[in-house]
C-alpha positions in Angstrom: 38.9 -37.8 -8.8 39.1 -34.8 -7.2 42.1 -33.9 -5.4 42.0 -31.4 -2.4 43.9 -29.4 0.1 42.8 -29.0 3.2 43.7 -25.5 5.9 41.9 -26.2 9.2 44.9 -25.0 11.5 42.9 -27.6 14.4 39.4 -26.0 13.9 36.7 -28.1 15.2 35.0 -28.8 11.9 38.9 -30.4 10.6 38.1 -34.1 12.0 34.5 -34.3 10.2 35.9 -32.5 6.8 38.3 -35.4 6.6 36.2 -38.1 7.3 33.7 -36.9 4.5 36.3 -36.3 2.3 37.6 -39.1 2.8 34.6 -41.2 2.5 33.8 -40.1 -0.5 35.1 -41.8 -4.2 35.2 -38.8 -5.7 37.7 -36.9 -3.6 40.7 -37.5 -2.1 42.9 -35.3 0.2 45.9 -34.3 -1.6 47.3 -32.5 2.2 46.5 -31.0 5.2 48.5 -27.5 5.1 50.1 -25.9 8.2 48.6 -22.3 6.7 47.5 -20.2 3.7 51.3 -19.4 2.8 51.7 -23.4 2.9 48.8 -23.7 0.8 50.0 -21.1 -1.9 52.9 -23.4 -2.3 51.6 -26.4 -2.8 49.0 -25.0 -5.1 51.4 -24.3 -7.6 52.6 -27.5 -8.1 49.1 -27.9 -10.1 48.2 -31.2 -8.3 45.1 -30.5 -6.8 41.9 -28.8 -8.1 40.0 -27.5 -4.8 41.2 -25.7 -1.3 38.7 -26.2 1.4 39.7 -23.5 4.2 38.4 -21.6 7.2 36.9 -18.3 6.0 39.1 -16.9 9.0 42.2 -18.5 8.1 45.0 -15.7 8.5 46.2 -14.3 5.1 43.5 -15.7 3.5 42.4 -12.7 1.2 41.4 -11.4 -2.3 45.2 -11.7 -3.2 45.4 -15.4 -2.0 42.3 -16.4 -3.4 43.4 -14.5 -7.0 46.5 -16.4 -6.2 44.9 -19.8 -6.1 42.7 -19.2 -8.8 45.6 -19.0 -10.9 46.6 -22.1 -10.3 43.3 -23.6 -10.9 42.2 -24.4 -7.8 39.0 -23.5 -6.2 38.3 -22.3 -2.7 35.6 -23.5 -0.2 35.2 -21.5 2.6 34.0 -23.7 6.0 32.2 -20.8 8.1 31.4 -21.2 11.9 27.8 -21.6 12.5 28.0 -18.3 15.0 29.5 -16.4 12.1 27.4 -17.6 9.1 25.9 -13.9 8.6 30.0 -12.0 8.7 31.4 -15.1 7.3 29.3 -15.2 3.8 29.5 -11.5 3.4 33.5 -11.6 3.6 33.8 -14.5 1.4 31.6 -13.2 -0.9 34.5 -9.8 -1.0 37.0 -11.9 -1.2 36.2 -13.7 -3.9 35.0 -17.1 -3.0 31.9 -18.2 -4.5 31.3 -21.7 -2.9 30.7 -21.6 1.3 29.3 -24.3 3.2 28.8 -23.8 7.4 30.9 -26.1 9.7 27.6 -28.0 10.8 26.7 -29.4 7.2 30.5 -30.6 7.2 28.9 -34.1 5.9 27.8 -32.2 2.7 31.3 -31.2 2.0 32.1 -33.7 -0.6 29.2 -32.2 -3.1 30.3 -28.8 -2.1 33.8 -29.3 -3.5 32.6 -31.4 -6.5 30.4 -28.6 -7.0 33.7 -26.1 -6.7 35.8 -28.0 -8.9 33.0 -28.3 -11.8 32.4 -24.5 -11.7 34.4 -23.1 -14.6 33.3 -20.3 -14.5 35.9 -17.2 -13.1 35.9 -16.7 -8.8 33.9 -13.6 -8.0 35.9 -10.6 -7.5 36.0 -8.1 -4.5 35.3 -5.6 -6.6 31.7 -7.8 -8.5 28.6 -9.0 -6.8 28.4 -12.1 -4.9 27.1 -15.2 -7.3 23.2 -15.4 -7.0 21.4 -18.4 -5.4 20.8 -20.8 -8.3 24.7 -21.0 -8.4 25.1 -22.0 -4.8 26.1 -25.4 -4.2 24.2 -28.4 -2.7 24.6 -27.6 1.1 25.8 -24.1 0.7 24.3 -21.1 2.3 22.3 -18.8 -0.2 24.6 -15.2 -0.4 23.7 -12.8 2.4 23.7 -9.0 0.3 26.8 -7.1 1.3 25.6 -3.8 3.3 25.0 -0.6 2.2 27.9 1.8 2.7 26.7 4.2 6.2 25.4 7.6 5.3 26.1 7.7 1.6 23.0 8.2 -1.0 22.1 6.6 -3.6 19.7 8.8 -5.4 22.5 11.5 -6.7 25.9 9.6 -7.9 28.7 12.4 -8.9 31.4 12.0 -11.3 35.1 10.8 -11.0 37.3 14.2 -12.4 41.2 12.7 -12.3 43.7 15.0 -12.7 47.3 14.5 -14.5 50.0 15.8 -15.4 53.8 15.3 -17.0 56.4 15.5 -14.9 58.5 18.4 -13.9 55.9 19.7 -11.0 53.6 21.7 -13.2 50.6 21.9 -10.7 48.8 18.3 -10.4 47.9 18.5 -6.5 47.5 22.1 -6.2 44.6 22.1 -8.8 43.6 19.2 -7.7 42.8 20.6 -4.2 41.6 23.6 -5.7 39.1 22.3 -7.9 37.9 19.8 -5.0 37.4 22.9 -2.6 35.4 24.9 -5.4 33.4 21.6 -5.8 32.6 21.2 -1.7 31.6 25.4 -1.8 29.1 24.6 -4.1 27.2 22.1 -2.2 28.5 19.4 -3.7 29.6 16.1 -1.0 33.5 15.9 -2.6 35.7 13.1 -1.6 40.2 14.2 -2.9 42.3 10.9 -3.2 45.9 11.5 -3.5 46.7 8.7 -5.6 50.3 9.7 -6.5 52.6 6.5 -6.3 55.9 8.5 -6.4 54.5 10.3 -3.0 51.9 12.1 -1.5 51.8 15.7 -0.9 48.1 16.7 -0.3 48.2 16.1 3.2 51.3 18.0 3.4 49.5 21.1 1.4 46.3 21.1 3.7 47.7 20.5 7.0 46.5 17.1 8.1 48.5 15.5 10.1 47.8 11.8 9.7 49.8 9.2 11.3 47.8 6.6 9.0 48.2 7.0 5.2 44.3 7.0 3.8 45.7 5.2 0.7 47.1 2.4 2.7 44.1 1.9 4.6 42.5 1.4 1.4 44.9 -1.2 0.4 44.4 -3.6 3.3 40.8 -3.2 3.7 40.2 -4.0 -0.3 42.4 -7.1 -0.4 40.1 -8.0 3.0 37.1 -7.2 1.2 36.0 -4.8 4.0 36.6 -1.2 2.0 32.5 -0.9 1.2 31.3 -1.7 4.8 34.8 0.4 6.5 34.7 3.2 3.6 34.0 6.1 5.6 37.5 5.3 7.9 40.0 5.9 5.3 38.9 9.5 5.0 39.7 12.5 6.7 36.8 15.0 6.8 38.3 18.8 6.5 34.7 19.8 6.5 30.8 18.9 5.8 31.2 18.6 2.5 34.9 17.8 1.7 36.9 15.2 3.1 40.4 13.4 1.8 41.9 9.8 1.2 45.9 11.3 2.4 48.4 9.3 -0.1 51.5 7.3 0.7 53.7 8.8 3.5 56.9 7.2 1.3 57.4 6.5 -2.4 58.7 3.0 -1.5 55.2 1.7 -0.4 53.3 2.1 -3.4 53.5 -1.9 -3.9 51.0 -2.4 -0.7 47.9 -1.1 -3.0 46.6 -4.3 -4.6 45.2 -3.7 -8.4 41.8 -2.8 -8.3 41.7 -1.0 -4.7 41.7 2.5 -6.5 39.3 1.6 -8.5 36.6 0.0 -6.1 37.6 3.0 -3.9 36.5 5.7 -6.8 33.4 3.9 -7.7 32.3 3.6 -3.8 33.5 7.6 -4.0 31.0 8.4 -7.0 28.0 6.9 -5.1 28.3 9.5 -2.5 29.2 12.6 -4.9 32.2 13.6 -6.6 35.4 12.5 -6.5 38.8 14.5 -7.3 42.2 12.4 -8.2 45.6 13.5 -7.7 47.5 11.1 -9.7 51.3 10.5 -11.0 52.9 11.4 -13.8 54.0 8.4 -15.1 51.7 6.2 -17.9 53.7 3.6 -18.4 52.6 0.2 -17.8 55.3 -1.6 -16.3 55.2 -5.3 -16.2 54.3 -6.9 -12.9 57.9 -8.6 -10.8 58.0 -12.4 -10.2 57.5 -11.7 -6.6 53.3 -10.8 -7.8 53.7 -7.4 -6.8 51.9 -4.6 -8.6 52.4 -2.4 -11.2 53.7 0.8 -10.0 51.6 3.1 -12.3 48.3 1.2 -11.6 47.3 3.4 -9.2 47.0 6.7 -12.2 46.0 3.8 -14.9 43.8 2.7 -13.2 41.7 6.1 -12.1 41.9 6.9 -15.4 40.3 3.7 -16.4 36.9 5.1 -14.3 37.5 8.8 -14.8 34.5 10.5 -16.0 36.8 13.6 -16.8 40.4 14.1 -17.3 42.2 17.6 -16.3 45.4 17.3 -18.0 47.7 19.9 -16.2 50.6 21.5 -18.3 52.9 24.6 -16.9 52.8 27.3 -19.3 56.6 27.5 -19.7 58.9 26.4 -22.8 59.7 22.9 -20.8 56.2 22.4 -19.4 54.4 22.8 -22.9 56.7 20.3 -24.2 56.2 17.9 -21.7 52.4 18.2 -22.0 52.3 18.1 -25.8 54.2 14.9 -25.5 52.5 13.8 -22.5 48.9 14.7 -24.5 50.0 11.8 -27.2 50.5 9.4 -24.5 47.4 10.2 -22.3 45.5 9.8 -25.9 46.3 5.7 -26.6 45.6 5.0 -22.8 41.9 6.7 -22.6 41.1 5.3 -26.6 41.5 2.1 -25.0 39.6 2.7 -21.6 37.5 5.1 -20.4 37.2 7.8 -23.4 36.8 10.7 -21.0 36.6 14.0 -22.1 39.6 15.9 -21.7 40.6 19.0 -20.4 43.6 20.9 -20.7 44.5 23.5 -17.6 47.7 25.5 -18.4 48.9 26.4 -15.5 51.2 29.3 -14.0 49.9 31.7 -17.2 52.1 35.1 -17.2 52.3 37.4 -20.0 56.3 37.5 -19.4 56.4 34.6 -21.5 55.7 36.2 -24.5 52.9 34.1 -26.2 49.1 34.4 -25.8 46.3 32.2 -25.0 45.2 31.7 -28.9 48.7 30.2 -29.4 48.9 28.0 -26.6 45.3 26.5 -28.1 46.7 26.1 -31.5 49.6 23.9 -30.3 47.6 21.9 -27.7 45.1 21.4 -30.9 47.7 19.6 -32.8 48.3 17.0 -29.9 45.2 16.0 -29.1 41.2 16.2 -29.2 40.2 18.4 -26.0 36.7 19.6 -24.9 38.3 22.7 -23.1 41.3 25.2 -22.9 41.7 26.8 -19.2 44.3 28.7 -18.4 45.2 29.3 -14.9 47.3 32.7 -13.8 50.6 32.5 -12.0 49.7 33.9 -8.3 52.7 32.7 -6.4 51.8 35.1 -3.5 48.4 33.4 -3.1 49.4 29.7 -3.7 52.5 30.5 -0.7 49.9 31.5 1.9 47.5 28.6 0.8 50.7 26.6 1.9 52.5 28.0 4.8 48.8 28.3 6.6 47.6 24.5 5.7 44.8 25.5 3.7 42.9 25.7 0.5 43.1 27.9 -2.4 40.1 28.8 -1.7 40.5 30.0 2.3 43.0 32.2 1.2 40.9 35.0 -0.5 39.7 36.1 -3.8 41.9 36.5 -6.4 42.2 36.2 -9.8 43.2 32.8 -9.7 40.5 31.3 -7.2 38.2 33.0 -9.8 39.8 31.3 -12.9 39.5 28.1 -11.3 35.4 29.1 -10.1 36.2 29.3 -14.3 36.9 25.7 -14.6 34.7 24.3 -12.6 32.1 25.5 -14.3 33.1 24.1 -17.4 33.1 20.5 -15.9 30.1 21.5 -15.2 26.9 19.3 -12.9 26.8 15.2 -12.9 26.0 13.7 -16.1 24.3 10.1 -17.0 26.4 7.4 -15.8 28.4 6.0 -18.8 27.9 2.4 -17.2 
């Protein structure tokens, strides 16, 4: 016997669910909840093996349907006969495998057997829709989710994250650099600030955005709507280089839902090249009892796609200690994800400091296994008018240091071969 919730909120398809439910020896209806927060609740009590909701049900979302899968039960999504084409697509992004359209409500009962009998894990957001030979009896076959609006295909770019240890030495000033030098070279560059202590990259290029990009890309992931709405959370500076602004307060970093950054890089490296500011932080703090987040999944988890790593150390006493430390740590997270190359930028190089380039290398050498050495000059002169005027490195002239970062972005060097 299967035993079933039910979340119909008075929907016209509610009266012939139950009588086909309740027909039928195989099923039985556990409830009739008032909402999705009500069916959360009585999910976890682990009496009943199958939800059968209205793909439009408020709160009903990646999380909820995570949520429920937890607690082993199943979702079946009733879709309105006007909305089959919408419906399928969003319950496909949300994760919810089994559909059936409010006229075929008489099917129901095999639909839910169906549901309860799949043991196999709910789709995910972020992974294609099942394919039609694991439909249900009475289900609609899956409808492809659309193409993402004027992005190609043909050329994907490459995911460069940048990090850093803490103490400021740089992350979102190279970061915007580097992005810049990639859009002057032709190359369609999308700059996230993914920093979960706090944005500053709008702040450094002068946007003035009364809705955080990052955010935006919360809400429409858990939705499942980020791939069809992926061109709103950006903020175009100019053809070729446009920016995903971060959170306008530290304290909101719990809104982004694992896996957002990630499905928001991997829709970023269809249409070119993508450039992460991250956080400093690695650690992988455990998750709260209230299901939020971890706060350093936002940098873990760009990492997890990167393609390359610029690891971002100031040249000072303090900041090479940091990043010789923070080079140990960065090692044991990308051995067990990505294995992107790394590169090491020491930034804020001045010969006041009393030790040269070669000796630098020979202590980054002992930390870690790098592909590069770059060293960045300290131009405090150019870096202040970059700020006060709202712009890029780049805007504000040629100097040595625009030149030295020209350097490094040479050494990333074009697109390679997708890894995946």
């Amino acid at each position: 016997m299967i035993v079933v919730l039910v979340v119909a909120a008075g929907a016209a398809w509610e009266s012939a669910a139950l009588a086909a439910l309740g027909a039928h020896t195989g099923t039985v209806v556990l409830k009739r909840c008032v909402d999705v927060d009500d069916l959360l609740a009585t999910a976890a009590s682990g009496q009943a093996q199958v939800a059968v909701v209205g793909v439009d049900a408020r709160g009903l979302d990646a999380t909820a349907v995570a949520r429920l899968d937890d607690h082993g039960v199943r979702v079946v999504a009733v879709l309105a006969d006007e909305q089959r084409e919408g419906g399928q697509v969003r319950a496909s992004r949300i994760g919810i495998a089994h559909v059936i359209p409010e006229s075929a409500a008489r099917a129901l009962p095999d639909v839910v057997l169906e549901a309860a009998a799949d043991s196999a894990p709910l789709a995910s957001p972020l992974t294609s829709p099942p394919g039609p030979d694991q439909q249900p009896p009475g289900a609609m076959p899956p409808m492809p989710p659309p193409s993402p609006p004027n992005q190609p295909t043909h050329q994907p770019g490459r995911v460069v994250v940048v990090w850093g240890p803490a103490g400021g030495p740089g992350r979102s000033t190279v970061s915007a650099a580097v992005a810049a030098e990639l859009a002057r070279r032709g190359r369609r560059t999308m700059l996230v600030d993914a920093d979960p202590y706090g944005g500053s990259i709008a702040q450094q290029l002068g946007i003035m955005d009364e809705v955080s990009g990052l955010l935006s890309v919360g809400r429409l992931a858990t939705s499942g709507q980020l791939e069809e709405r992926f061109n709103t959370v950006q903020r175009g500076l100019d053809s070729r280089l446009s920016v995903v602004t971060g959170l306008p307060r530290p304290d909101r970093w719990a809104e982004i839902r694992p896996g957002a950054i990630e499905h928001l890089l991997e829709l970023g490296r269809r249409q070119g090249d993508v450039v992460v500011d991250t956080g400093f932080s690695l650690e992988s703090d455990p998750n709260d009892l209230g299901g939020r987040p971890a706060r350093n999944q936002l940098t873990l988890g760009a990492l997890e796609v990167a393609d390359e790593v610029l690891v971002v150390g100031a040249a000072d006493p303090v900041g090479l200690s940091r990043l010789a430390r923070g080079l140990v740590d960065l090692r044991a997270i990308l051995d067990a994800a990505s294995q992107a190359p790394v590169r090491v930028v020491v930034n804020r190089m001045r010969p006041t400091l009393g030790w040269s380039e070669k000796d630098i290398g020979s202590m980054v050498a002992g930390f870690a296994r790098v592909v590069g050495l770059h060293f960045l000059p300290d131009d405090r002169p150019s870096v202040d008018r970059a700020l006060v005027s709202g712009r890029t490195l780049l805007e504000s002239g040629d100097t040595q240091l625009t030149r030295a970062v020209a350097g490094l972005v040479d050494a990333v060097g074009p697109p390679r071969a997708s890894r995946r």
